[in-house]
C-alpha positions as a Markdown table, in Angstrom:
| # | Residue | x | y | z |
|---|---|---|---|---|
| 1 | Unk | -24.8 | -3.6 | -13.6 |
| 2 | Unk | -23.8 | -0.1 | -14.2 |
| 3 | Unk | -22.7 | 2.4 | -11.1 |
| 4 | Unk | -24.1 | 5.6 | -9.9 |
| 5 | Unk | -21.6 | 7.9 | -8.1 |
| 6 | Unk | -23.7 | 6.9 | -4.9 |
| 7 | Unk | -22.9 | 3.2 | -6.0 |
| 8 | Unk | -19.5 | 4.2 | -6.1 |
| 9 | Unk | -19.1 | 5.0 | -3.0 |
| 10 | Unk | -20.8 | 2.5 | -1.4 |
| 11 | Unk | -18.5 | -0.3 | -3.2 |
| 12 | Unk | -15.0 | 1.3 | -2.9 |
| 13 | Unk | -15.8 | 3.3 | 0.7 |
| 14 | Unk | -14.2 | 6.4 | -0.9 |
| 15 | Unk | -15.8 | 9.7 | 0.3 |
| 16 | Unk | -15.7 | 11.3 | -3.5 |
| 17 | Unk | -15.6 | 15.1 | -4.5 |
| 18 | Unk | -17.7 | 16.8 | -6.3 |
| 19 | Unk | -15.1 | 17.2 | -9.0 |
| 20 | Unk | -14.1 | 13.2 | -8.7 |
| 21 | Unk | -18.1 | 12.6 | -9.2 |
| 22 | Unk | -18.0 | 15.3 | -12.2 |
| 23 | Unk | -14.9 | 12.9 | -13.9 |
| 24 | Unk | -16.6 | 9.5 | -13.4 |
| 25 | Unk | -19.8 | 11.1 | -14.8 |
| 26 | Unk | -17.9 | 11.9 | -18.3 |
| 27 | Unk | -16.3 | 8.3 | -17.8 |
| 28 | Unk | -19.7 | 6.8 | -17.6 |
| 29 | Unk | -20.6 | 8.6 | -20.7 |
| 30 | Unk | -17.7 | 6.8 | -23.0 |
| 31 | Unk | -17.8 | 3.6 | -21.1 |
| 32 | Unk | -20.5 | 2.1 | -18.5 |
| 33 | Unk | -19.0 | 1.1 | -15.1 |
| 34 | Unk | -19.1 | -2.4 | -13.9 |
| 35 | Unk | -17.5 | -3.8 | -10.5 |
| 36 | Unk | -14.0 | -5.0 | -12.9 |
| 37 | Unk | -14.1 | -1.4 | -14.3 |
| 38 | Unk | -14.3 | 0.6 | -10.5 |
| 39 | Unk | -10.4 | -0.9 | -10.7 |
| 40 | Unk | -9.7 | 0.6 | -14.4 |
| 41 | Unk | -11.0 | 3.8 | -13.6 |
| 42 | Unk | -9.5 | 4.7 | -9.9 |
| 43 | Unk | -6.9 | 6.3 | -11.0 |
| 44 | Unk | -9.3 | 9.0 | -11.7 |
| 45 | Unk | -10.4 | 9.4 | -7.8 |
| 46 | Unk | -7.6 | 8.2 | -5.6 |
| 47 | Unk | -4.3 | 9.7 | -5.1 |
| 48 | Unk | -1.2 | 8.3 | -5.8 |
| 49 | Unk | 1.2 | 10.0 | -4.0 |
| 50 | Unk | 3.9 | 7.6 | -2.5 |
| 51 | Unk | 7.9 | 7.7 | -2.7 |
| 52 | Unk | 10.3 | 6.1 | -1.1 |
| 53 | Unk | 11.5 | 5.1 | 2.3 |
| 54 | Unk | 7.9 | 7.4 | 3.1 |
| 55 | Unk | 7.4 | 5.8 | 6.6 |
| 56 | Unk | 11.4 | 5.0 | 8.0 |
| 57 | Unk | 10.2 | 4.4 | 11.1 |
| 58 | Unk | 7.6 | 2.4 | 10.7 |
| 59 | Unk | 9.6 | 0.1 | 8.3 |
| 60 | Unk | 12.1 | 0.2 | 10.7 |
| 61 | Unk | 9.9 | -1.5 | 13.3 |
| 62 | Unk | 8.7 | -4.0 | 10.3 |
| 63 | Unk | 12.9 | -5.0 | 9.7 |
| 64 | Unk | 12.5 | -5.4 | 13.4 |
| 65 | Unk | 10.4 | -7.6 | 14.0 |
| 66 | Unk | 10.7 | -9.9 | 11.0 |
| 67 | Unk | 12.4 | -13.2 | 10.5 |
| 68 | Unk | 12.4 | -15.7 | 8.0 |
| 69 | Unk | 9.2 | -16.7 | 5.9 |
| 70 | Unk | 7.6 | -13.1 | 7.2 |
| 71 | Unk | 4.9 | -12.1 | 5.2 |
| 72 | Unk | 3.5 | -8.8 | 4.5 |
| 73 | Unk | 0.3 | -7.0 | 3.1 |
| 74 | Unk | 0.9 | -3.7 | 2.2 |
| 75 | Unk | -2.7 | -2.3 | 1.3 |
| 76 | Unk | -3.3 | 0.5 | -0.7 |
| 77 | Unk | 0.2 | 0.7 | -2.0 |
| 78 | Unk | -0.5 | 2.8 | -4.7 |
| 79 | Unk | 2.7 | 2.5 | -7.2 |
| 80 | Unk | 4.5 | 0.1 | -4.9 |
| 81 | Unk | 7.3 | 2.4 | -3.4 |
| 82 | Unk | 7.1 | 1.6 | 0.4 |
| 83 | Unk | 7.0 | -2.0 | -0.9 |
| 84 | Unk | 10.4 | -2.0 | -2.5 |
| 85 | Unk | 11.4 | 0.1 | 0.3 |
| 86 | Unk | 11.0 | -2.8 | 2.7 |
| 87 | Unk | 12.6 | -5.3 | 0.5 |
| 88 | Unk | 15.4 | -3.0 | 0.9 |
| 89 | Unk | 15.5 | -2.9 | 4.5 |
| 90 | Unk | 14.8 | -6.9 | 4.4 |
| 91 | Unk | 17.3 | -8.1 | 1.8 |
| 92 | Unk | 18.8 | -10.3 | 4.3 |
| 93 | Unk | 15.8 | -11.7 | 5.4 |
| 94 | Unk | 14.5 | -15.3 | 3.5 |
| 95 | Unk | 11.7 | -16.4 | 2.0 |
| 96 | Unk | 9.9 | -13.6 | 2.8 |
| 97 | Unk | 6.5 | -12.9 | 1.3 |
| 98 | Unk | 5.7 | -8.6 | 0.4 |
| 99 | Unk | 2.5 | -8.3 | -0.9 |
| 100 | Unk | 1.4 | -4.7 | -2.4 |
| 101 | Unk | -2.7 | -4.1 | -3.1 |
| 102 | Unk | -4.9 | -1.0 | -4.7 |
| 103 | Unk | -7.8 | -0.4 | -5.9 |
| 104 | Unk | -6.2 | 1.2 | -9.2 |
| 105 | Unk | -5.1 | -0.9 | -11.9 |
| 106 | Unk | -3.2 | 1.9 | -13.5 |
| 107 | Unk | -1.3 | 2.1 | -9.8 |
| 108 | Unk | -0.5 | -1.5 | -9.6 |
| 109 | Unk | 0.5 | -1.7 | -13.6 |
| 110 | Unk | 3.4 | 1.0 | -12.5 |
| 111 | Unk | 4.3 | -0.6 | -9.4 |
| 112 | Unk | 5.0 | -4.2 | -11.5 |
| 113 | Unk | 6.9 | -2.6 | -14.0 |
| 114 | Unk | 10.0 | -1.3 | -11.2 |
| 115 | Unk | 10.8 | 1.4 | -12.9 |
| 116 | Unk | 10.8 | 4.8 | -10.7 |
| 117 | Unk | 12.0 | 8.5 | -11.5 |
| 118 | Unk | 13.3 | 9.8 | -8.3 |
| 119 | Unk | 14.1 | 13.6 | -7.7 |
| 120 | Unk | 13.9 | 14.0 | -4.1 |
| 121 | Unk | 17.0 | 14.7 | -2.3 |
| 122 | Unk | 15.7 | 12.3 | 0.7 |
| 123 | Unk | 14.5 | 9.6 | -2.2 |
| 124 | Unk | 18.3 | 9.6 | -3.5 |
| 125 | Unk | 20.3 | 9.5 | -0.4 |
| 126 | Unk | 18.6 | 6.4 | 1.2 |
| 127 | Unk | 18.4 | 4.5 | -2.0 |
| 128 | Unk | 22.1 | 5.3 | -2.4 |
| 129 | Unk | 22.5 | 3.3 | 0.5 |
| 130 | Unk | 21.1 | 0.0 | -1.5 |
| 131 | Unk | 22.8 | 0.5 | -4.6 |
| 132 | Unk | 25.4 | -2.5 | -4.2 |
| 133 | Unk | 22.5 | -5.0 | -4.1 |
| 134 | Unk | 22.1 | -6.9 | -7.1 |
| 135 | Unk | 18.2 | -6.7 | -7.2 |
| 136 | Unk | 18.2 | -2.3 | -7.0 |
| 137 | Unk | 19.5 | -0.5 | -9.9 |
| 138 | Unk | 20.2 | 3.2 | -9.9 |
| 139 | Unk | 21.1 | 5.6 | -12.7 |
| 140 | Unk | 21.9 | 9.2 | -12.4 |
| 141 | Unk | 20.5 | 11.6 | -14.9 |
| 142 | Unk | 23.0 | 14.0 | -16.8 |
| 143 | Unk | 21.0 | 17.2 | -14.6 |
| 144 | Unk | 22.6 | 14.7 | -11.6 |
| 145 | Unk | 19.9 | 16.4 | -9.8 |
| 146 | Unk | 17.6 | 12.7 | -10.6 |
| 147 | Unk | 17.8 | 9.1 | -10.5 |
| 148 | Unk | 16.2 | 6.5 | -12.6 |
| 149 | Unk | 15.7 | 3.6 | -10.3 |
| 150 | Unk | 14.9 | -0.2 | -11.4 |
| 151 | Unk | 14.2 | -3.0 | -9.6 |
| 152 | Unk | 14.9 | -6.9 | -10.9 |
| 153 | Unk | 14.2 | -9.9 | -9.7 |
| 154 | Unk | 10.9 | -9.0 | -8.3 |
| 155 | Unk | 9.7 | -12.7 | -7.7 |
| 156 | Unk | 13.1 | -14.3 | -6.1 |
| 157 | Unk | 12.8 | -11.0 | -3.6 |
| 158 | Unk | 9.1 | -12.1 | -2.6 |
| 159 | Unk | 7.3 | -9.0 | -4.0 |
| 160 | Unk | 4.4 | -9.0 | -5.2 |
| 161 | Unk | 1.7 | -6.7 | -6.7 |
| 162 | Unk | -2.8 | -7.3 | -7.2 |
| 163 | Unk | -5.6 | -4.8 | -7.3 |
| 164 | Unk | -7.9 | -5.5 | -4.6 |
| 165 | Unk | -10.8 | -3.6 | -3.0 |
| 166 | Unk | -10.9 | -3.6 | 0.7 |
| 167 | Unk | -14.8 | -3.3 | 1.0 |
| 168 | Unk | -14.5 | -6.8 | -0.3 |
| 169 | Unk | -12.9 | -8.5 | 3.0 |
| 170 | Unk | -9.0 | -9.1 | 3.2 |
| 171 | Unk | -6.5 | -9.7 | -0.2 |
| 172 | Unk | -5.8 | -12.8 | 2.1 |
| 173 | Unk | -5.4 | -13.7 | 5.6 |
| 174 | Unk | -2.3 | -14.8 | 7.8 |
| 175 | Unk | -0.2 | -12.0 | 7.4 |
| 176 | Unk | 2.4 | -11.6 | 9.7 |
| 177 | Unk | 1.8 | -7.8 | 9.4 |
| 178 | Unk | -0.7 | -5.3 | 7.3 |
| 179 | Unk | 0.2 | -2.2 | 6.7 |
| 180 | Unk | -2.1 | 0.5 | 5.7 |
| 181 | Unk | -1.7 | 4.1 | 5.8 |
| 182 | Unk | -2.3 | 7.4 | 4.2 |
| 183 | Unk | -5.8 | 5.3 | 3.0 |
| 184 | Unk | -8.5 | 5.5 | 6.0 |
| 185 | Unk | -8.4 | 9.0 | 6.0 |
| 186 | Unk | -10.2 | 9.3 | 2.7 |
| 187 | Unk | -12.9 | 7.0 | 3.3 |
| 188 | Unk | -16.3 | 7.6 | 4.4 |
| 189 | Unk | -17.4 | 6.4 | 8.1 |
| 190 | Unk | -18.9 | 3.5 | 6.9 |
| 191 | Unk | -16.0 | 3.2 | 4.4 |
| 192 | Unk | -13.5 | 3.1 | 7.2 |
| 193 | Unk | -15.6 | 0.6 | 9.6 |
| 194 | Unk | -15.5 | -2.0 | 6.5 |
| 195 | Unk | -11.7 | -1.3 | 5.1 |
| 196 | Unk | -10.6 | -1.5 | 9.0 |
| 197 | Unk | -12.2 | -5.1 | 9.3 |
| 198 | Unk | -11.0 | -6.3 | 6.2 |
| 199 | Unk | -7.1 | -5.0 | 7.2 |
| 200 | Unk | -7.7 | -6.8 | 11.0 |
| 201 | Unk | -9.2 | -9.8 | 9.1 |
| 202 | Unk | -5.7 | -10.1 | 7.3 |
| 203 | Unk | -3.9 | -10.5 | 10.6 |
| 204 | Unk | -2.5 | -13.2 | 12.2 |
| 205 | Unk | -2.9 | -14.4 | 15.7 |
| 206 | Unk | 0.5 | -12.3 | 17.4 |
| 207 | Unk | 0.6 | -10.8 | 14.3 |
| 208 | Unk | 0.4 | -7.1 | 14.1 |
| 209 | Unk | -0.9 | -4.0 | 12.4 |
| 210 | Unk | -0.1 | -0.7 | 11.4 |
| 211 | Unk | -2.2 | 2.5 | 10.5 |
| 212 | Unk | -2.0 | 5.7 | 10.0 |
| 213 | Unk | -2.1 | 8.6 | 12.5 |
| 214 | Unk | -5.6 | 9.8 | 12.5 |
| 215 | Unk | -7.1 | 6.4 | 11.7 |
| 216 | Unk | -9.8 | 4.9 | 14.1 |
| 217 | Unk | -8.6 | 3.3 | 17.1 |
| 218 | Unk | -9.2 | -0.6 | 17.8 |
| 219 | Unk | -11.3 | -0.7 | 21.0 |
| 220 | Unk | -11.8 | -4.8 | 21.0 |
| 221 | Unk | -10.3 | -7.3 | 23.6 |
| 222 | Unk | -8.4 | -9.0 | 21.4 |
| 223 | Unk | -6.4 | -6.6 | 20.3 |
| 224 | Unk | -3.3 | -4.7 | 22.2 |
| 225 | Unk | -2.0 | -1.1 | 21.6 |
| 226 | Unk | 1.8 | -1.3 | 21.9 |
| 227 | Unk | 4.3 | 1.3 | 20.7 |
| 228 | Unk | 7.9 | 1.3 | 19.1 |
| 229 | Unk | 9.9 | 4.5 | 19.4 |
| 230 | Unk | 7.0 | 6.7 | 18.2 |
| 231 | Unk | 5.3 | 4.4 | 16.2 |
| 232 | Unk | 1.8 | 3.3 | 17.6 |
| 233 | Unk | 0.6 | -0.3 | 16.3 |
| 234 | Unk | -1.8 | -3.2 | 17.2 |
| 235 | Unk | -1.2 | -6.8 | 18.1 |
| 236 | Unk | -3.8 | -9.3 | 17.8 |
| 237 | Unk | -3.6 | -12.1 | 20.9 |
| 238 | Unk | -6.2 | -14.0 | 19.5 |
């Protein structure tokens, strides 16, 4: 089955450009679109923006609340930085379980491989702080102005990386927390109402989750707004 841009939207809940729609039409022309190829060619519609340590507070709440065997579904992760971000923060925790989803193949490829270029002042000076873990790996460039940063042991630190599509339901469910932000807000209306079910369908009873600023609000019994410092979140009771 090939894919209109109408189909497109519809099956990844993305609300697509007119200059995103004129790139997936030239796609289409070299190679028709089926639902495995939506995830080889999001790249092309999605934005990958992400560095690291993006959302300190919020991870802060995450380190937190976590103990051992948490477990974590970071969706929409893009090329994995807030993921290794929180392993940082939870190096001490064990048998902990960080789980990084997107849509993109390309995204998730780059993510797995743990290899980051890292110019931001901010970027540098937290991951400075990790550098005497065995698992983070930081190399200054001869400008000094730049890091190269790898990350080993990906498995023994819990992490890992899948591409999933939330209009299909949750990547699983159980999760301690769910993370999703900077993801809602380019989604239709109907894209949101699906992706939001899927993220609350991935919680676990006293489990909680976390969205972004302008995201939709939960207005259902059994879930509680509560707050951290200024970080707004939702527990599910039952």
């Amino acid at each position: 089955m090939n894919y209109n841009p109408t189909d497109l939207i519809e099956k990844t809940g993305l609300n697509l450009n007119e200059k995103s729609i004129a790139i997936l039409h030239k796609e289409k022309k070299v190679h028709p679109l089926s639902p495995f190829d939506i995830h080889e060619v999001a790249h092309l519609f999605t934005n990958p923006e992400s560095y690291f340590f993006r959302n300190f507070s919020h991870l802060e709440l995450i380190k937190k609340i976590s103990t051992e065997k948490t477990s974590i579904w970071f969706a929409g992760c893009s090329t994995g930085q807030e993921v290794y971000s929180a392993s940082l923060m939870l190096a001490s925790i064990k048998n902990k379980m960080l789980v990084g989803t997107d849509l993109s193949k390309a995204y998730i490829d780059k993510a797995l491989s743990g290899s980051f270029f890292v110019f931001r002042k901010s970027e540098i000076k937290s991951l400075e702080k990790y550098k005497k873990l065995p698992q983070c790996h930081l190399n200054t460039n001869k400008n000094k102005k730049s890091v190269d940063v790898t990350f080993s042991a990906i498995r023994k630190e819990g992490i890992s990386f899948d591409i999933h599509n939330l209009m299909d339901g949750p990547y699983s469910k159980g999760f301690d927390v769910v993370f999703c932000r900077n993801v809602l807000l380019h989604m239709t209306i109907g894209g949101k109402k699906k992706a939001l079910c899927s993220l609350k369908d991935g919680v676990k009873v006293g489990g909680i989750l976390i969205l972004g600023d302008t995201d939709p609000h939960i207005f259902e019994d059994n879930w509680e707004r509560e707050k951290y410092q200024n970080v707004i979140f939702w527990k599910k009771k039952w």
